[in-house]
N, C-alpha and C positions, 0 to 999 in steps of 0.2 A: 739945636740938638745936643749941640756938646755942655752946654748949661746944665741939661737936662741931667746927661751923662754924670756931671761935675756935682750935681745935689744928690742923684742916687751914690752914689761913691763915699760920699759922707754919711750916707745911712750904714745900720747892722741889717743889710739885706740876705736873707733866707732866700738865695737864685733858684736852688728846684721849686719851693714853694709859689716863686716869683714866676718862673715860665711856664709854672703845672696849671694856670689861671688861662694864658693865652690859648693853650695847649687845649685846654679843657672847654674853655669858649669857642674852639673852631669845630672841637668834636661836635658841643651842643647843637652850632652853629648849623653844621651839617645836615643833624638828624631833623633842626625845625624846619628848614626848606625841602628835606626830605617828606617828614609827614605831614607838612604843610602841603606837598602838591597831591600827595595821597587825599587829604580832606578836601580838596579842590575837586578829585576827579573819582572817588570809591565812597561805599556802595553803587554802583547806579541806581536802583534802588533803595527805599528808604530798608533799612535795618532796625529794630528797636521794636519797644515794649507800648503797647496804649494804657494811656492813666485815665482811669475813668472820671471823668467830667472834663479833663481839661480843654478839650475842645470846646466847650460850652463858656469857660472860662479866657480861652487865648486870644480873644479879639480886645479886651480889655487887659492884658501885659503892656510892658514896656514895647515899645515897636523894634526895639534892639532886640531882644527876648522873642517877638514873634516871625524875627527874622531869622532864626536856629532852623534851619531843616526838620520837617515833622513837629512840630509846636501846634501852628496851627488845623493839623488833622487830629489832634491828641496825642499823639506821640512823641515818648523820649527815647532816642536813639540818633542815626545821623545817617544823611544821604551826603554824597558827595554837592558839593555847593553849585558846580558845574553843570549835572545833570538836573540838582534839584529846580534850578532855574533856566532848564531848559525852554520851555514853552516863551518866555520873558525875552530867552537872548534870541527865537526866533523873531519877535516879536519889535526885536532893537534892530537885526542884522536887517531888517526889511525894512523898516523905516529909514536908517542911519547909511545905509549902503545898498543892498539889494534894489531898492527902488530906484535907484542913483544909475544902476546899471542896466536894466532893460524892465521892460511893459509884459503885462500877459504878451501881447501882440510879438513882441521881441521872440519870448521864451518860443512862441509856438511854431513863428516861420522858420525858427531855428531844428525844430521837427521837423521841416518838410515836409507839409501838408500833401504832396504829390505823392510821395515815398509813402506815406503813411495809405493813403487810398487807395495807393497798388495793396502794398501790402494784404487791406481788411478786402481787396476783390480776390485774393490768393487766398486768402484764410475763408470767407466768404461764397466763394463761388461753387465748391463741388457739393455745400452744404446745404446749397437754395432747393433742391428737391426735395429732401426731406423738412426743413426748415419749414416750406409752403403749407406741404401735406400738414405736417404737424400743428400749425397755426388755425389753418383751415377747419380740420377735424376739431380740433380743441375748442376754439372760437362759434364755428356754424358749421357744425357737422351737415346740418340739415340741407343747405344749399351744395357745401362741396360734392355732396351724395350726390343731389340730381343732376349736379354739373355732368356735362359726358365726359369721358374719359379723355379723347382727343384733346376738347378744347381746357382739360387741366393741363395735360399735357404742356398746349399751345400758352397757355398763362404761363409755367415755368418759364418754359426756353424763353419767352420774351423776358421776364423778371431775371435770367440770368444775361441775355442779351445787352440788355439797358443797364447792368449792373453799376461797370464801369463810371456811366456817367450821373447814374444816384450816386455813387457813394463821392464822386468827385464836387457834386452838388451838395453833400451834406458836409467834406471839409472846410468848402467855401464858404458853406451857411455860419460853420463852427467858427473858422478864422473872421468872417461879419461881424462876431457877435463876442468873440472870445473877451473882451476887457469887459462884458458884462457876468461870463456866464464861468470864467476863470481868477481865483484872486491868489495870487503868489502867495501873498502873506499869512492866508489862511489856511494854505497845505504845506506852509513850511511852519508855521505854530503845532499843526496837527501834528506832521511828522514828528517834529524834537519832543514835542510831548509823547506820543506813544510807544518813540524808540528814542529815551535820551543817552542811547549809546551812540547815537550818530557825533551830537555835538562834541560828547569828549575826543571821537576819534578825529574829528575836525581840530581839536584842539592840541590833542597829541601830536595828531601829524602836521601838523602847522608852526607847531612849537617845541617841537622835539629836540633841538640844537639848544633853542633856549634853554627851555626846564630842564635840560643837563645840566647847563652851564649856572644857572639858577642854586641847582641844589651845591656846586664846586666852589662858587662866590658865598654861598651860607658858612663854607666854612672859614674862608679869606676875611670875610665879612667880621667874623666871628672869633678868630685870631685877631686884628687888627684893633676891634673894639676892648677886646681881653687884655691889652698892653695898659690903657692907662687906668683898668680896674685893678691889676695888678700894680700899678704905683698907688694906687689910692689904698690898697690892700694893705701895702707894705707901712706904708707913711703911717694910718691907724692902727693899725694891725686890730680892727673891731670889727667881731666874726660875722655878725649881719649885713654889716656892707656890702658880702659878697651875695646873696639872696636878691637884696633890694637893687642893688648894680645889673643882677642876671635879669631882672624882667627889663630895664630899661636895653640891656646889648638885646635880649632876645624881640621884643618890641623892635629896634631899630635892625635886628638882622630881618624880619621879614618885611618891612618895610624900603629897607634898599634893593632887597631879590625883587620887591614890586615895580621900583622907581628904574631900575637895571632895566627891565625887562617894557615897559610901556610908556617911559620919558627920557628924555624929551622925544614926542613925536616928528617935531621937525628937524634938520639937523642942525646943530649950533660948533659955534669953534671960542672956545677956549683958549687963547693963545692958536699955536700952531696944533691944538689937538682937536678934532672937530667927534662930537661925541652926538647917539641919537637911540632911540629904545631900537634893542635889539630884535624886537619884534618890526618897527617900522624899516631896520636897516635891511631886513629879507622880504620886503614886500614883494619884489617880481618873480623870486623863487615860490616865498607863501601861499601867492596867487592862485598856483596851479593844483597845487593841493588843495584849497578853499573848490576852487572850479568842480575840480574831482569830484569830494566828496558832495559838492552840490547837487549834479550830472546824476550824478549815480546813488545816490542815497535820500535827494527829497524832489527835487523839477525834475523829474522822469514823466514819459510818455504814458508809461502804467498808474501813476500818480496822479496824471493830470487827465485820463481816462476816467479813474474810480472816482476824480471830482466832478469829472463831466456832469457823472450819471447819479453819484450818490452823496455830491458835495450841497452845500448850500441852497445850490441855485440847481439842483439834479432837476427839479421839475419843470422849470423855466425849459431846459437842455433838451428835456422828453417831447415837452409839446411842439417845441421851434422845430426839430427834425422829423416829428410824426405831422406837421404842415409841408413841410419837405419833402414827404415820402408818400404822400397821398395821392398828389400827380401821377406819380409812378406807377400804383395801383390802375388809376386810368389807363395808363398806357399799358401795362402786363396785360388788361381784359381786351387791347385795341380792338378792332373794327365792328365786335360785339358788346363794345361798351354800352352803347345805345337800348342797344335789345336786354342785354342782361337788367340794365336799371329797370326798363321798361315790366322784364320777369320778375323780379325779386321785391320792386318796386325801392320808391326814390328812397323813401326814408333808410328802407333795410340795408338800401345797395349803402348808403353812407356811412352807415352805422356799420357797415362789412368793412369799409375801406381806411374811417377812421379807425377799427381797433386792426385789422395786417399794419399798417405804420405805425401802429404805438407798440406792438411785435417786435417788428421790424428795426427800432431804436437801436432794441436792447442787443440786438443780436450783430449789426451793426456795426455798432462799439466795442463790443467785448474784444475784438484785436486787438484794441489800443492797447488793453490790459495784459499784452504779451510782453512776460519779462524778457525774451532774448532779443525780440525787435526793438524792445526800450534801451533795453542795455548797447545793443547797437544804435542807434541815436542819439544815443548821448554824447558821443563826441563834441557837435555841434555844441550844445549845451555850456559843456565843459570848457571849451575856447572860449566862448562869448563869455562867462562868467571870470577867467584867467584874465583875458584882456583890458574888461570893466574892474575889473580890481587892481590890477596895476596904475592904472589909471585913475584911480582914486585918490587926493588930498591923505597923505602920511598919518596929519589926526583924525582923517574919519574912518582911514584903513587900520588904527589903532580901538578907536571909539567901539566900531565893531565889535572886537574880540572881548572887550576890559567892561564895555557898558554895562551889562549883565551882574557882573562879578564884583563890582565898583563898590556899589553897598553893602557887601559882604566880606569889605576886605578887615574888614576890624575882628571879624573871627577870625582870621588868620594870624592878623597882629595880638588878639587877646591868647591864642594857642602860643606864639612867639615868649610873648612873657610869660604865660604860665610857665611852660619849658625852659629859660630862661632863671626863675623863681629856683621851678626842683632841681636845675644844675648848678645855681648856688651851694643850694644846701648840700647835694652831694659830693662839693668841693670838700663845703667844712669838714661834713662827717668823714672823709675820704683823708684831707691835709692837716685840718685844723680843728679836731676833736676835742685836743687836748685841752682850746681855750674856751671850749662853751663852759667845760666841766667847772 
């Protein structure tokens, strides 16, 4: 250091001009980690103007170029990088961790299949008389008609009777069959696609400590690199150096906000200093936030209802519980079962009995799809996902959040330099006009 000291000291050094550099590099510095995390996480949605043909054009660009947010739909403008690959980072958190941590099977007993089937007999039960009637009349008016009054009667009370242990029969059948008829990964793609304000808030709130600390280190980052562009400055005193210097500090300041924040995964020591990404060093805290917004914004109860019925595999879900519920029919008409088929005849009674169950599905389920009851069960949810994430390997509790974003990190480092580039020149024009002229 004192060499160093000892060769500037022999120079004709210009000092304001000499600290106006570091000074100016840490402001830069600042502002690129600043709208660095701005282009990470804003718009949510896409923003910008459609060019006409370029969509017809984008599959044949450079793949760097088709990797710009809105390119490949035809558009020039920008979505946040975060949200724009939302669908993708559900698509890695499942794969890379989520799967790691519990099964359909997991997710569901973690509902309380028990809890849940009171619940849909609560929500359920005072509604079976009208329910019947309405099904009845709408479906075969013609038979409900000549049924006698008594014995509809007698069909309700029993179908309300029996309720209980239908519906306790058709969780069981659900929880039977759930890893066919439930896929995590496909109503967590769905979700971050259709709301990818979930993911940022995942990501906000998960890294909130960090990205402060991110955007305070851009400027540290940014003063410190500004010291030997400022001797290089002095030594030549040749005014483009300072332009062609700013894309390489701005390039290497978002490059170290990156390396800060997601390496090393595991921890390492250095001498006596043991250093680790500051995302892997809050993993137990992180955890519960991850949990949270999990719980509560995509593995919900009402989520995993609306997939029951109207996911993937909804008609698989229809037919398996309208077999389920057919029985039960038998039993609502009891001890005149015999006679009835015998009246209405075999075919008709069947064809009565399979379309009240295939009714009966929809109306069933619709509990599930109660947001207060879901939001009350999530607790569970949210432990079990807290837990399994702690517990997770440091690089794949890392891999998670970065996988996503990984490929796209070179628009943040070409944003770095660009910013970098104009804070050059703004130097010049600002200290060093005199010498373009």
């Amino acid at each position: 250091m004192s060499s160093v000291v000892d060769v500037l000291s022999g120079w004709d050094i210009d000092w304001f001009a000499f600290w106006s550099i570091p000074v100016f590099t840490a402001v830069i510095g600042w502002l690129i980690n600043w709208s660095g995390l701005w282009m990470l996480f804003s718009p949510i949605r896409f923003h910008g103007i459609t060019v006409p043909g370029l969509q017809h054009i984008a599959g044949s660009l450079p793949r760097k170029i088709q990797e710009i947010p809105g390119i490949l739909r035809g558009g020039l403008g920008w979505q946040g990088i975060v949200p724009a690959r939302a669908a993708k980072m559900g698509s890695i958190a499942v794969d890379r961790a989520l799967s790691q941590m519990a099964t359909a099977r997991d997710f569901y007993e973690q509902l309380e299949p028990d809890k849940i089937a009171a619940h849909i007999v609560d929500v359920f039960r005072p509604e079976i008389p009208f329910l019947v009637d309405e099904i009845m009349w709408r479906e075969h008016p013609r038979f409900w008609r000549d049924l006698p009054r008594p014995l509809r009667a007698t069909v309700i009370e029993r179908v309300q009777a029996r309720l209980p242990e239908v519906v306790g029969d058709v969780t069981v059948e659900i929880g039977n069959h759930i890893d066919q008829l439930f896929d995590p990964k496909i109503m967590v793609i769905e979700n971050f696609e259709k709301d990818p304000s979930i993911i940022v808030r995942i990501f906000k709130d998960f890294g909130a400590r960090e990205l402060r600390m991110m955007v305070v280190f851009g400027a540290v980052f940014g003063f410190l690199l500004g010291i030997p562009v400022a001797v290089v400055d002095q030594a030549f005193h040749i005014w483009w150096l300072l332009p062609i210097l700013g894309v390489l500090v701005g390039w290497t300041t978002n490059l170290l906000g990156m390396l800060l924040i997601f390496e090393p995964a595991e921890p390492k020591r250095i001498g006596p200093i043991k250093i680790q990404a500051l995302f892997a060093r809050r993993q137990w805290q992180a955890s519960d936030v991850y949990g949270k917004h999990i719980a509560n914004d995509v593995i919900t109860l009402e989520h995993i209802g609306e997939h029951l019925l109207n996911g993937p595999s909804g008609d698989r879900t229809r037919q398996m519980l309208a077999a389920a519920l057919e029985p039960a029919v038998d039993a609502a008409v009891g001890p005149a079962h015999g006679a009835v088929r015998v009246a209405v005849g075999t075919r008709r009674f069947d064809a009565i009995r399979s379309s009240v169950a295939e009714q009966a599905v929809e109306y069933t389920l619709t509990p599930l799809r109660d947001a207060a009851f879901s939001q009350q069960q999530s607790c569970n949810i949210r432990r079990l996902i807290a837990d399994r994430c702690r517990a997770l390997p440091p690089r794949t509790f890392v891999e998670m959040m970065r996988a996503a974003i990984k490929e796209d990190e070179w628009l943040l480092y070409a944003h770095g330099a660009i910013m970098g580039l104009a804070g050059g020149f703004l130097h010049v024009a600002v200290f060093e006009w005199w010498n373009v002229l």
